[in-house]
C-alpha positions as protocol buffer text, in pm:
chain_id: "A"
residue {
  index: 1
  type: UNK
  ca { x: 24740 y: 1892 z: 12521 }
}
residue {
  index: 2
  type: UNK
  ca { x: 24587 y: 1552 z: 12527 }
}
residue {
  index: 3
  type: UNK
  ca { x: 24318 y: 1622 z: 12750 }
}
residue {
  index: 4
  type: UNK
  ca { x: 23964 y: 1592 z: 12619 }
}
residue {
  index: 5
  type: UNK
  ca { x: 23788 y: 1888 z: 12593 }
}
residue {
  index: 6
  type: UNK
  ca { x: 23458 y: 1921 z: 12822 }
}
residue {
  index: 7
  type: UNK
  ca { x: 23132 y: 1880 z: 12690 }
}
residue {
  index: 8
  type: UNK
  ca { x: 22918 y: 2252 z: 12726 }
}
residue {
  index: 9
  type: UNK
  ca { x: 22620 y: 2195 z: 13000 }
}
residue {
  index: 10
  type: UNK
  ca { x: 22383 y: 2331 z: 12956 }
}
residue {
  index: 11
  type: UNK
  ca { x: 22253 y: 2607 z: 13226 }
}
residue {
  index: 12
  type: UNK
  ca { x: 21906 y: 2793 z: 13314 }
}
residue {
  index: 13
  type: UNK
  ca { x: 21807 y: 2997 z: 13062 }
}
residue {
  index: 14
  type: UNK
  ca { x: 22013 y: 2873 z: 12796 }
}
residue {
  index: 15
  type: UNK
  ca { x: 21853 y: 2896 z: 12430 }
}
residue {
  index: 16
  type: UNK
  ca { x: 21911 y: 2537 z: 12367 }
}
residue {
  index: 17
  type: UNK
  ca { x: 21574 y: 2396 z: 12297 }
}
residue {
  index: 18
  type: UNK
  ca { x: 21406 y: 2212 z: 12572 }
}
residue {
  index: 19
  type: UNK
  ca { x: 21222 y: 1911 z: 12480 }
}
residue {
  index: 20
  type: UNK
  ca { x: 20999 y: 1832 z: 12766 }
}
residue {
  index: 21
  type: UNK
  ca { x: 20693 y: 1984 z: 12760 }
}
residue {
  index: 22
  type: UNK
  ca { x: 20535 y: 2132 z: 13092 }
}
residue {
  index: 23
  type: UNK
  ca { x: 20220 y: 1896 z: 13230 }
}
residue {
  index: 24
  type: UNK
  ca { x: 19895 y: 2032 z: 13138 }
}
residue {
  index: 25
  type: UNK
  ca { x: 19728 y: 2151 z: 13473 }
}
residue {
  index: 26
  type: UNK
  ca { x: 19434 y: 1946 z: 13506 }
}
residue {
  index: 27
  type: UNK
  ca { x: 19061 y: 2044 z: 13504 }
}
residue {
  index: 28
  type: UNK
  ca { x: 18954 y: 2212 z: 13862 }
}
residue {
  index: 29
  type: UNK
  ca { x: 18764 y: 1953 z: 14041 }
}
residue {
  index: 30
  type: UNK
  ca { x: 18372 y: 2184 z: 14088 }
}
residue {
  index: 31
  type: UNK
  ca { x: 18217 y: 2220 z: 14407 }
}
residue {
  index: 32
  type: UNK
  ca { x: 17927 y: 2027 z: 14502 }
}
residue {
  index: 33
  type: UNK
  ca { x: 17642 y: 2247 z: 14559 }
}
residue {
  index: 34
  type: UNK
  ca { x: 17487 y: 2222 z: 14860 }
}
residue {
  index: 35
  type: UNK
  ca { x: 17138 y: 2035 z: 14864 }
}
residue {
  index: 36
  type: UNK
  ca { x: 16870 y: 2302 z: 14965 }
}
residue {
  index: 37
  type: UNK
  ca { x: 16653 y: 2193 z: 15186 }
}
residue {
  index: 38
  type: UNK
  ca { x: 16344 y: 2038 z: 15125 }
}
residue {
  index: 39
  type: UNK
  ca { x: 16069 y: 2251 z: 15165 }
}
residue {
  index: 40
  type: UNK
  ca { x: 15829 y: 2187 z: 15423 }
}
residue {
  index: 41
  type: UNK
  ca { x: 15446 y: 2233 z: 15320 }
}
residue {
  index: 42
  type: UNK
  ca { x: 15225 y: 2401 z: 15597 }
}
residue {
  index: 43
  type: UNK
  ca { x: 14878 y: 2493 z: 15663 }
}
residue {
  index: 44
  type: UNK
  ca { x: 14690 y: 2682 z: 15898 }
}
residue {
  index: 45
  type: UNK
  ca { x: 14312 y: 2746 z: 15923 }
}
residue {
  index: 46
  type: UNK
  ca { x: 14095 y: 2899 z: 16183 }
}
residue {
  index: 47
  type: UNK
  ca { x: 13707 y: 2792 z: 16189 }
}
residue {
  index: 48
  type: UNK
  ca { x: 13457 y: 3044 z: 16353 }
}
residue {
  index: 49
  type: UNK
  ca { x: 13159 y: 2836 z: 16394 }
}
residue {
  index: 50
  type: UNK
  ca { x: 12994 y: 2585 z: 16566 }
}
residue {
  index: 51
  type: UNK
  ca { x: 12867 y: 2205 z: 16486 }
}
residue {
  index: 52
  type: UNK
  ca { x: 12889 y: 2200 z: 16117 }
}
residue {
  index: 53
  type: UNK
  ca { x: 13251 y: 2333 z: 16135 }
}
residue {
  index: 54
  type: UNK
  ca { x: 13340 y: 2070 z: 16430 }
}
residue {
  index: 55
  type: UNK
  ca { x: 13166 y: 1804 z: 16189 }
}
residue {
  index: 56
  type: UNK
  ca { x: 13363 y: 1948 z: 15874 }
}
residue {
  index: 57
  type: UNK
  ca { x: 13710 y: 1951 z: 16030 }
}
residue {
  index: 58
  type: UNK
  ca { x: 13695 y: 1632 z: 16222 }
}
residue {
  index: 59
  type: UNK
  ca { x: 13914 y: 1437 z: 15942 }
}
residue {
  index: 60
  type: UNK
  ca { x: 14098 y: 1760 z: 15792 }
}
residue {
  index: 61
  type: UNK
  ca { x: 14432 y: 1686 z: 15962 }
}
residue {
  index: 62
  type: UNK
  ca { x: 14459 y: 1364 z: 15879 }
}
residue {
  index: 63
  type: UNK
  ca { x: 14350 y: 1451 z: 15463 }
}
residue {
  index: 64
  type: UNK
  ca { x: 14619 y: 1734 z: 15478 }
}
residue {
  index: 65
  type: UNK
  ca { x: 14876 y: 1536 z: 15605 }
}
residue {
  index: 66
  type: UNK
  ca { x: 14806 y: 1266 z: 15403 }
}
residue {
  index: 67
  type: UNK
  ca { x: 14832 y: 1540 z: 15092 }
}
residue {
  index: 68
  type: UNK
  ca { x: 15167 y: 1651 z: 15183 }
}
residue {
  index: 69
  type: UNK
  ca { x: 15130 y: 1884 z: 15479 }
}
residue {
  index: 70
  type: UNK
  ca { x: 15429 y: 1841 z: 15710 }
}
residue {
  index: 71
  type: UNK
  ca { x: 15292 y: 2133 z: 16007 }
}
residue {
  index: 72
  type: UNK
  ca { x: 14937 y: 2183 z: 16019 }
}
residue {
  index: 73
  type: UNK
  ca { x: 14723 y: 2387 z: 16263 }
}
residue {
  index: 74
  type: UNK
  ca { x: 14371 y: 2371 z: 16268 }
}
residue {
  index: 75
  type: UNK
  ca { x: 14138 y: 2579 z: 16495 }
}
residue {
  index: 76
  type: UNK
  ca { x: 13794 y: 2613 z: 16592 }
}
residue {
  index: 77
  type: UNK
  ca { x: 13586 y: 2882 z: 16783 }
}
residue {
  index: 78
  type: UNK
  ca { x: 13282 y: 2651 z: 16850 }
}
residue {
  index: 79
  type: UNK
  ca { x: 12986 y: 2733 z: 17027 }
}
residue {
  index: 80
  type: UNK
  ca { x: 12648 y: 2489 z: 16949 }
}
residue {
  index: 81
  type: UNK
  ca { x: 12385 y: 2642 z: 16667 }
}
residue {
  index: 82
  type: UNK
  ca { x: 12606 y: 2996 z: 16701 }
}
residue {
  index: 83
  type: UNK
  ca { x: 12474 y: 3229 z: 16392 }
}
residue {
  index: 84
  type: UNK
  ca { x: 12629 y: 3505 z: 16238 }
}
residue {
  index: 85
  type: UNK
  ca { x: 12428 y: 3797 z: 16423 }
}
residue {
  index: 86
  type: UNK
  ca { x: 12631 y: 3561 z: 16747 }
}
residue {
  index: 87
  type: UNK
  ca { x: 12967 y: 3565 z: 16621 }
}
residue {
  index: 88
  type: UNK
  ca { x: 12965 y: 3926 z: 16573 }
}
residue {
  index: 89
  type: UNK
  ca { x: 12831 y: 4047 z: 16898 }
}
residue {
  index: 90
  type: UNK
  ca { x: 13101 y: 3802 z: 17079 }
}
residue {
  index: 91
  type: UNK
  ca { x: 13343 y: 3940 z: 16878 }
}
residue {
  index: 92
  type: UNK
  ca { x: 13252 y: 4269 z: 16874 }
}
residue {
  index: 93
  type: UNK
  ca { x: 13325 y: 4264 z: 17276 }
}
residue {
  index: 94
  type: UNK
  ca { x: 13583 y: 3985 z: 17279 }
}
residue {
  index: 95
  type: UNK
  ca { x: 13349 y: 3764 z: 17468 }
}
residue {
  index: 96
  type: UNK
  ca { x: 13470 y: 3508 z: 17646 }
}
residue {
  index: 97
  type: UNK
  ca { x: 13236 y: 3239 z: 17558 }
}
residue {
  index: 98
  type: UNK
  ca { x: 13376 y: 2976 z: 17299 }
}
residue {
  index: 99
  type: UNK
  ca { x: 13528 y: 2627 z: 17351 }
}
residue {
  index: 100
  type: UNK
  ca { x: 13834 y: 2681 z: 17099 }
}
residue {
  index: 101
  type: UNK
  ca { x: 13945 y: 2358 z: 16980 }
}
residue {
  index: 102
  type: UNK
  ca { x: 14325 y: 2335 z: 16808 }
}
residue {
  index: 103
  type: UNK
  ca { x: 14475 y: 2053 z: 16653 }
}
residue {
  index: 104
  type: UNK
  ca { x: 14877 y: 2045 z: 16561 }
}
residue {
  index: 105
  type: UNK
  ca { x: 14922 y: 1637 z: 16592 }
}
residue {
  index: 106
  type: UNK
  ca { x: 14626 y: 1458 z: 16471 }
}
residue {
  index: 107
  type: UNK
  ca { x: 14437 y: 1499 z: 16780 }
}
residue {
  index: 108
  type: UNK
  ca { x: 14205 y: 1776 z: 16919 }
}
residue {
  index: 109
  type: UNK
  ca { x: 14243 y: 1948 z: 17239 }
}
residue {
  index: 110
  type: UNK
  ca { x: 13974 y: 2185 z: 17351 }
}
residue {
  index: 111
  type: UNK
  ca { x: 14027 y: 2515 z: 17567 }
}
residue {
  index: 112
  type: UNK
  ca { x: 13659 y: 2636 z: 17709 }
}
residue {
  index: 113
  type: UNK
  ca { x: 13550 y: 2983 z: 17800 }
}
residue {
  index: 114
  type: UNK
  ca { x: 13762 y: 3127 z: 17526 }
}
residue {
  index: 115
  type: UNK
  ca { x: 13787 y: 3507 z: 17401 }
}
residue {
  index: 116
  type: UNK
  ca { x: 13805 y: 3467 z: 17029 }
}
residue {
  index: 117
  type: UNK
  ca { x: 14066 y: 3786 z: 16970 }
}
residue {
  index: 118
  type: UNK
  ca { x: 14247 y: 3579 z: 17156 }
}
residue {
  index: 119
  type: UNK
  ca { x: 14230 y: 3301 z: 16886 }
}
residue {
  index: 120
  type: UNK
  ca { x: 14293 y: 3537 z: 16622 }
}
residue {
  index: 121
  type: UNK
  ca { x: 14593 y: 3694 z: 16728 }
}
residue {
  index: 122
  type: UNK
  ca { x: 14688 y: 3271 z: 16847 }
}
residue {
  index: 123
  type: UNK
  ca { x: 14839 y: 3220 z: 16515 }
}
residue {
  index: 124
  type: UNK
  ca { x: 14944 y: 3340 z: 16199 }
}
residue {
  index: 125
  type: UNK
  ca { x: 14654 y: 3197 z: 16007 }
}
residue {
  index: 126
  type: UNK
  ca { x: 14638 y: 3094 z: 15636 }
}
residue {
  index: 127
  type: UNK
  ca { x: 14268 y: 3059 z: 15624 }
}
residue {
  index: 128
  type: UNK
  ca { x: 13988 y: 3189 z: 15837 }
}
residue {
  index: 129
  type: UNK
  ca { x: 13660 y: 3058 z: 15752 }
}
residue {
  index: 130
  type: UNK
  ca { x: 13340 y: 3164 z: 15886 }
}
residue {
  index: 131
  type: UNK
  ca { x: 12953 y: 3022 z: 15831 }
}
residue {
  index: 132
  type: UNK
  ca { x: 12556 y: 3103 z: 15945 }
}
residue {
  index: 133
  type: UNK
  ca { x: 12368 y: 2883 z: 16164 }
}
residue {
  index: 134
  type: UNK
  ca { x: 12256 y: 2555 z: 15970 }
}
residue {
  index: 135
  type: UNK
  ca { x: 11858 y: 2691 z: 16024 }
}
residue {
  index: 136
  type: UNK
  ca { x: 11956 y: 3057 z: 15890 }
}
residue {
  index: 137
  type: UNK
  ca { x: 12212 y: 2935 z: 15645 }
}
residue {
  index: 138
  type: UNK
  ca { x: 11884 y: 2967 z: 15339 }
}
residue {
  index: 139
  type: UNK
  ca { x: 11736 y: 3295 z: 15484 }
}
residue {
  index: 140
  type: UNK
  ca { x: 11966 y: 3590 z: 15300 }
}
residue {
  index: 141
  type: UNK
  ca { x: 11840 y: 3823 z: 15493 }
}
residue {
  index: 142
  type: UNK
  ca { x: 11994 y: 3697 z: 15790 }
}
residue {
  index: 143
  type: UNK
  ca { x: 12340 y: 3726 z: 15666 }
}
residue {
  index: 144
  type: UNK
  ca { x: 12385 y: 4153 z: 15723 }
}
residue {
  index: 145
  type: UNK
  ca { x: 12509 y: 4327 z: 15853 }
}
residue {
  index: 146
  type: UNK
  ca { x: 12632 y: 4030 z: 16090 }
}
residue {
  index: 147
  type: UNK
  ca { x: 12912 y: 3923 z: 15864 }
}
residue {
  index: 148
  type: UNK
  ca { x: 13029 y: 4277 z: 15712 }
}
residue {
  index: 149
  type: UNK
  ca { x: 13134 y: 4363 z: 16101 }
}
residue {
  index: 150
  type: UNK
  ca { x: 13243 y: 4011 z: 16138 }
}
residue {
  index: 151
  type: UNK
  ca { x: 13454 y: 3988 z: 15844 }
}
residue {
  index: 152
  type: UNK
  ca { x: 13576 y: 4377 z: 16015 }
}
residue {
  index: 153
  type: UNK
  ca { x: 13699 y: 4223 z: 16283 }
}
residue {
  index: 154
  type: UNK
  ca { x: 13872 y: 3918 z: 16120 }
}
residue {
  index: 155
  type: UNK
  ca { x: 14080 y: 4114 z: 15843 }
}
residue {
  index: 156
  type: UNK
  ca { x: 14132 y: 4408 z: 16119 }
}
residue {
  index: 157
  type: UNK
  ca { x: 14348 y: 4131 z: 16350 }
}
residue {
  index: 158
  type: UNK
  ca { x: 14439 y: 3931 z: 16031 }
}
residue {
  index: 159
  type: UNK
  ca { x: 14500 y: 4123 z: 15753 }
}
residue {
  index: 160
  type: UNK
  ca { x: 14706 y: 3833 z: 15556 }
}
residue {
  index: 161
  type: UNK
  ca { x: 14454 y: 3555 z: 15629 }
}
residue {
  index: 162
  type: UNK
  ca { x: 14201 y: 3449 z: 15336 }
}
residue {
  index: 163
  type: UNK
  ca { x: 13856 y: 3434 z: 15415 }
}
residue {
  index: 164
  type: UNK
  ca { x: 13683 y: 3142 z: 15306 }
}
residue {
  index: 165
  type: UNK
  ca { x: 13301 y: 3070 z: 15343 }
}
residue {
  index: 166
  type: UNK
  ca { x: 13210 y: 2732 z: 15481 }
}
residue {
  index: 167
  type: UNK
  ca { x: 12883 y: 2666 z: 15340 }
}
residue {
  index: 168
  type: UNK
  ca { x: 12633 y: 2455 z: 15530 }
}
residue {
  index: 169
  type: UNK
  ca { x: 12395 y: 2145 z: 15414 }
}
residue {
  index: 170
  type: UNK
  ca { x: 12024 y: 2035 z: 15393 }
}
residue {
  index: 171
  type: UNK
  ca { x: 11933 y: 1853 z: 15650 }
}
residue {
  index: 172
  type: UNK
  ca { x: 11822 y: 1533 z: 15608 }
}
residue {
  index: 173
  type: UNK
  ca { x: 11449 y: 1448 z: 15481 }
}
residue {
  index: 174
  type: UNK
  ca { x: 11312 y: 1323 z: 15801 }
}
residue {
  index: 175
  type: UNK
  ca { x: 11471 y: 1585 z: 15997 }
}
residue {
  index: 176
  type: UNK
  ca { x: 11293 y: 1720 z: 16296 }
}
residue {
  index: 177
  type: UNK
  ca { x: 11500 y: 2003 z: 16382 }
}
residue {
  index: 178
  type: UNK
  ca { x: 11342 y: 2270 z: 16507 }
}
residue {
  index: 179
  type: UNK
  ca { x: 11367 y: 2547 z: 16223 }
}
residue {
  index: 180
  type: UNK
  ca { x: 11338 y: 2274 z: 15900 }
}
residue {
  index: 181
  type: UNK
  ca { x: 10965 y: 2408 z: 15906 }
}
residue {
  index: 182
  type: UNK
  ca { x: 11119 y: 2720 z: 15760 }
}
residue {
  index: 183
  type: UNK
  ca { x: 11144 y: 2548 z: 15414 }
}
residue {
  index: 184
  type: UNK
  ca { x: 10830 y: 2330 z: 15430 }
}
residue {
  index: 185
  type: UNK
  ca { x: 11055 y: 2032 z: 15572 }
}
residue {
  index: 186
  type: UNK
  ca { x: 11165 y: 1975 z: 15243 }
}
residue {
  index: 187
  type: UNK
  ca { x: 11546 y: 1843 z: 15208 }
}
residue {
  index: 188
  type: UNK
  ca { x: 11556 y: 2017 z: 14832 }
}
residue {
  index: 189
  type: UNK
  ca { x: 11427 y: 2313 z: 14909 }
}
residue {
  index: 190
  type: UNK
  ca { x: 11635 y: 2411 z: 15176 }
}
residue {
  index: 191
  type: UNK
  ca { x: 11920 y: 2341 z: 14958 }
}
residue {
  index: 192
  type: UNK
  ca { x: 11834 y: 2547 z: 14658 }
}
residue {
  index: 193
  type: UNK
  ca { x: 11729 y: 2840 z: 14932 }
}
residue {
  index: 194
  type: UNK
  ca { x: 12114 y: 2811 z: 15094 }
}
residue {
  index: 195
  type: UNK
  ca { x: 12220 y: 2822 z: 14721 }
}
residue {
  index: 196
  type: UNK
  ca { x: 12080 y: 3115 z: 14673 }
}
residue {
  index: 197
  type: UNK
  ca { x: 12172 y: 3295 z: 14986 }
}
residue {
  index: 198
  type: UNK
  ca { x: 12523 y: 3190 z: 14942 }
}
residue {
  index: 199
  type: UNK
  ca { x: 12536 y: 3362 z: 14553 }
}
residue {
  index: 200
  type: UNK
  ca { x: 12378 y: 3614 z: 14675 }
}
residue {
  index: 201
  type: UNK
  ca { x: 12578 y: 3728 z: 14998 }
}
residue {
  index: 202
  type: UNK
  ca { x: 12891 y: 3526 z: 14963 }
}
residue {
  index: 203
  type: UNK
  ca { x: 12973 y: 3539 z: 14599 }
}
residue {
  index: 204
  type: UNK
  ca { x: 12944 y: 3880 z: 14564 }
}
residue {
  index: 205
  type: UNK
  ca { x: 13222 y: 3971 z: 14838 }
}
residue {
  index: 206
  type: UNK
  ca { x: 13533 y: 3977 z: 14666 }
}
residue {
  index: 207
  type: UNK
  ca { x: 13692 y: 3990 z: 15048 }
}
residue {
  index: 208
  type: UNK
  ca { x: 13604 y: 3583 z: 15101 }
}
residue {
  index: 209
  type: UNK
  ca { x: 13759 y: 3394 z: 14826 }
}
């Protein structure tokens, strides 16, 4: 015959060597983690007191937020000269008889005839602090058992709050407040006897840190 023979094709599977090479799969593409999110700083601390805390937390908002602090609370059970021996009768009977200032903004808003459970059990509180009566703040022995039950009471309603002791100044050397007699009217003396008191009835509680 003069018919030309067919070339073979080739079919699937046949052992004739294949020349292309299969593509490479490429690298998997990773998943972006999700950003966490940012953590917000927060604060909050109760005062029980009375003019020396109002005078002490008058600027703390604006320092904390200034720091860092995104949501701050700041409280204050406030009655005028209160002392310890105070503080723990009115909260040994839940009297109603504090002006409880809060601030959550930058600005302080005051609730009067307060009960101070009442502002214990407000909040979950970081910090509770607590303080004598400027006059009383150099006389030890006017510190028991006052702020044993007080400190009862606190860490029986808070049990997660620190206790912090706000300790209380001199006053000033021409001071004519009515118990600066107690220490001679002397500005230094009054401090070194507050000094005292405080190492001796605040530093050795391990419960106020």
């Amino acid at each position: 015959s003069t018919d030309k023979p067919l070339e073979p094709v080739d079919k699937p599977g046949s052992d004739k060597e294949n020349t292309e090479q299969p593509e490479a799969p490429g690298p998997e593409t990773p998943e972006t983690p999700e950003a966490p999110e940012p953590e917000v700083k927060t604060i909050s601390i109760l005062a029980i007191g009375n003019s020396f805390s109002v005078d002490a937390m008058e600027y703390l908002w604006g320092i904390l937020n200034q720091t860092g602090y995104e949501k701050i609370t700041l409280g204050n059970l406030y009655i005028g000269g209160c002392s310890l021996e105070t503080h723990a009768n009115n909260f040994k009977n839940n009297s109603a008889s504090y002006t409880y200032y809060t601030n959550t903004t930058g600005t302080w808003s005051n609730t009067k005839s307060y009960a101070p459970l009442n502002a214990l059990k407000a909040h979950d509180w970081d910090i509770i602090t607590m303080q004598q009566a400027s006059g009383k703040s150099g006389v030890a022995s006017s510190y028991e058992p006052y702020l044993t039950d007080l400190m009862s009471i606190v860490k029986a309603n808070c049990p997660d709050a620190e206790l912090a002791w706000h300790m209380t100044w001199a006053y000033q050397g021409n001071s004519t407040h009515n118990d600066f007699p107690t220490y001679g009217s002397n500005q230094m003396t009054m401090y070194n006897a507050i000094v005292s008191s405080v190492k001796s009835q605040i530093l050795t509680k391990s419960e106020i840190k």
